[in-house]
N, C-alpha and C positions, 0 to 999 in steps of 0.2 A: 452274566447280565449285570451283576453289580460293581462287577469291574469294570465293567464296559462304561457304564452310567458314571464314575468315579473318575475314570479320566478324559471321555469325553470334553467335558470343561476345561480340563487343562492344555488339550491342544487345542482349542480356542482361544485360550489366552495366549499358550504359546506365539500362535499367528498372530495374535494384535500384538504382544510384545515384538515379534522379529517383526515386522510394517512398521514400529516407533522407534525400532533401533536403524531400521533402515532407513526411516525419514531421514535422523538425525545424521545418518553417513551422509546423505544426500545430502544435507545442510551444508555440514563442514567442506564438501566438496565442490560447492557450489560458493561456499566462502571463499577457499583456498584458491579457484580458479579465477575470480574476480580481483582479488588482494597480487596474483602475480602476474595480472595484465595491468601495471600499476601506470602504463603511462596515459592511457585511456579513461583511468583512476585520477590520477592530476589533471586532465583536460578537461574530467568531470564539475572537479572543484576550481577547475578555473571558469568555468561558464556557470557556475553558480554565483561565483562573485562577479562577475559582470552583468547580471541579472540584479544581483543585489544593489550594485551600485545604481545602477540604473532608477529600480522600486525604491530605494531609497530618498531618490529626487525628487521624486513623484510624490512620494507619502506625506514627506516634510514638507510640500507645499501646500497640499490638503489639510493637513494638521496646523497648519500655519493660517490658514483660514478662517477655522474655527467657526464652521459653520453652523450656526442655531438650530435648537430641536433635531440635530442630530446625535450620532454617538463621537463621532469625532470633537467635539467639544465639552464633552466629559473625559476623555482618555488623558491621561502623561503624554508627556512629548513624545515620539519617537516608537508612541507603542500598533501604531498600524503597521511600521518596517518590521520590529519585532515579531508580527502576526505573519507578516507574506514572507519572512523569513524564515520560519517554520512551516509554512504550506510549500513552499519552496525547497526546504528540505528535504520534505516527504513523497513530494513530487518527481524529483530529480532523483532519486532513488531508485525509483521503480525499473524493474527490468522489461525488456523487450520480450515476456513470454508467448506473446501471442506468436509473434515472430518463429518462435521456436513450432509453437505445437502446429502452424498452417503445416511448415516446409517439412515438417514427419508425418500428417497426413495427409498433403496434397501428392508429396514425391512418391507414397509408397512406402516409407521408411517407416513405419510405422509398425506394420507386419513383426518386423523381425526384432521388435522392442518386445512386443507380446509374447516373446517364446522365452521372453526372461524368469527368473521369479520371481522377483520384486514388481508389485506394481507404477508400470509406467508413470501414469500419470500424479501417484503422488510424488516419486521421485522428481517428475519435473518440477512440480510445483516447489518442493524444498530445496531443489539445487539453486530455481532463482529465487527463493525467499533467501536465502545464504547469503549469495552475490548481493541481494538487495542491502541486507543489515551491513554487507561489510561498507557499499556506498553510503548508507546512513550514517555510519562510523564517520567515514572521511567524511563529508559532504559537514559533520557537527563540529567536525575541529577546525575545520574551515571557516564555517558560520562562530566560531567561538573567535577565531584570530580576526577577522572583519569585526569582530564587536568592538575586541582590542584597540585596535587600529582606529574605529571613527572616532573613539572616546566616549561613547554612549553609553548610556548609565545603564547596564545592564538588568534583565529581570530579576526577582527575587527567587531565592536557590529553589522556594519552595514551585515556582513554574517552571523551571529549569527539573526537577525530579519531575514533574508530574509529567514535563514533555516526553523527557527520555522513556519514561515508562510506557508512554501511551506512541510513543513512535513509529516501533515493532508492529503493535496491533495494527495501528492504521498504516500501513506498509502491507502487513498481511491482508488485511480488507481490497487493499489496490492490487495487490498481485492476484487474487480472486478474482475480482474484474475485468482482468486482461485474461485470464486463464478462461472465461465465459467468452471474451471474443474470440480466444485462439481457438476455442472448441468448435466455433461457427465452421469453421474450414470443412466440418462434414458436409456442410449441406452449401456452402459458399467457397466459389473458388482464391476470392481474397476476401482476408478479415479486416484487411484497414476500413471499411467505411464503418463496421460495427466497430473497430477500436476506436475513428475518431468520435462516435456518438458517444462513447463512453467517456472518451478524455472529455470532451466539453462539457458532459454532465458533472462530471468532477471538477471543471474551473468553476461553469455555473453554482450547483445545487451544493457542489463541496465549499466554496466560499475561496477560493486557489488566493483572488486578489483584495477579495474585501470580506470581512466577516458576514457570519450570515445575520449578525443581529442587526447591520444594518438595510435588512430586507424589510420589506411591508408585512404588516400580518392580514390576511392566517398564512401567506408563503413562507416565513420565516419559521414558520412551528411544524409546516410538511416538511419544507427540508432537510431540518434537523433529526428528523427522523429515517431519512437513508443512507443508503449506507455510502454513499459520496460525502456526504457530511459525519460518517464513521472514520472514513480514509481523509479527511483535510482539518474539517472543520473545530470538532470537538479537541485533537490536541491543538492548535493552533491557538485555541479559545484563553488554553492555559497561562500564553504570554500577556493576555491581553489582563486578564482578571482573576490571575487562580487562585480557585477553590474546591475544598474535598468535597463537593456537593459536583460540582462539573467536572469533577474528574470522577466521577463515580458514573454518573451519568456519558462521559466518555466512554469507558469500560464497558458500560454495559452494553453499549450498543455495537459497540467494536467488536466483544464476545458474539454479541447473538446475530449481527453481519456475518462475523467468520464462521459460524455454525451453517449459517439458510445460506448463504453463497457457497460453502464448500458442500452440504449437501445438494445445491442448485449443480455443480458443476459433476455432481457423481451422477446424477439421471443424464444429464446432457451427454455425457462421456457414454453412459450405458446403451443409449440410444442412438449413437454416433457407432458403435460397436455393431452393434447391430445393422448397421448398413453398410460394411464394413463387412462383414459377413455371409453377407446378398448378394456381395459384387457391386455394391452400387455405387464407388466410388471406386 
């Protein structure tokens, strides 16, 4: 018995260790396979820079306005393009999960995932969180050569750190999001109507074209606290004005998003399983 009690715990750990080594295969794999589909990779970053160009035209004329009792007339020049240049980043990143997980449970494909060892669905989720960092990669050198190029007085290194750091998160917060609409597919034969509700709550409530501080309050104090405004907002915030006070408060809520939405999607999945199990899909 006391042997028994003694390692007990260590094949528990063992299991959470082999699930964190296996995410992280899934990652690198999920990198690797994106980084050598590379022409789809530069098509990427060239529709970001034509989005840029564009938002750029736009912002510079709003900022040129300088409209009173606004925030736009307290900013630097150039610091709105800055901000949707960074929500644009983060954006454009994001992978087509949902995509993935309908056509493995609507086909049936699904079944013969679950006779694996590794579990499914976190592998899915870290193969396109992979893909996704390695588009964020490309999609910032991108966004770094377009800075080059207009001549625009770039941010300070200390928003430039805080953005990269807070990237990842808010990329993982979006890939959560879409992983809750692909989950729909249990119970819905397509998940685009729930993916598009989700994308516009992330242009709306994440702030995608205008920050949220130019919202009314008390809407501007609710939606900083979802997690749309975990995936856009909070790093975006960093161009506009960063400090270790909003970047902390980024973090945080980026953390405890990724926490309630990855726990949000292990009930969904379990419950999805279970019908799944019944024949009822």
């Amino acid at each position: 018995m006391k042997s028994m009690l003694l390692t007990a715990p260590r094949r528990g750990a063992d299991v959470f260790a082999g699930e964190i080594a296996a995410a992280w295969r899934g990652l690198a794999i999920g990198a690797g396979a994106t980084a050598a589909g590379w022409p789809v990779l530069i098509g990427r970053c060239l529709f970001y820079s034509v989005i840029m160009v564009v938002q750029a035209a736009l912002w510079d004329t709003v900022m040129a306005a300088r409209l009173p009792g606004t925030l736009a007339a307290s900013l630097p020049d150039g610091a709105l393009v800055l901000y949707v240049a960074a929500t644009e980043w983060i954006t454009l990143a994001l992978p087509a999960l949902h995509l993935k997980l309908e056509d493995d449970i609507r086909s049936g494909g699904l079944e013969a995932h679950l006779l694996r060892p590794k579990g499914y669905l976190l592998q899915t989720i870290a193969q396109s969180l992979g893909g996704g960092l390695v588009r964020l990669a490309a999609l910032g050198v991108t966004g770094g050569i377009l800075l080059l190029v207009s001549g625009r007085t770039p941010p300070p290194l200390e928003a430039v750190v805080f953005l990269a750091l807070l990237g990842p998160l808010a990329l993982t917060v979006g890939v959560l999001l879409y992983t809750l609409a692909g989950l729909a597919a249990f119970w819905a034969r397509r998940v685009l109507p729930v993916q598009l509700v989700i994308q516009k709550l992330m242009f709306l409530a994440g702030g995608l074209f205008a920050p949220i501080s130019l919202y009314p309050e008390p809407w501007a104090a609710v939606v900083k606290a979802t997690p749309f405004a975990a995936h856009l907002y909070w790093a975006g915030r960093q161009v506009l004005a960063p400090s270790w006070e909003a970047f902390a408060w980024g973090v945080g809520w980026s953390l405890f998003w990724i926490a309630a939405l990855g726990a949000l999607c292990e009930v969904i999945w379990r419950a999805g399983l279970s019908r799944v199990r019944r024949g009822e899909i």
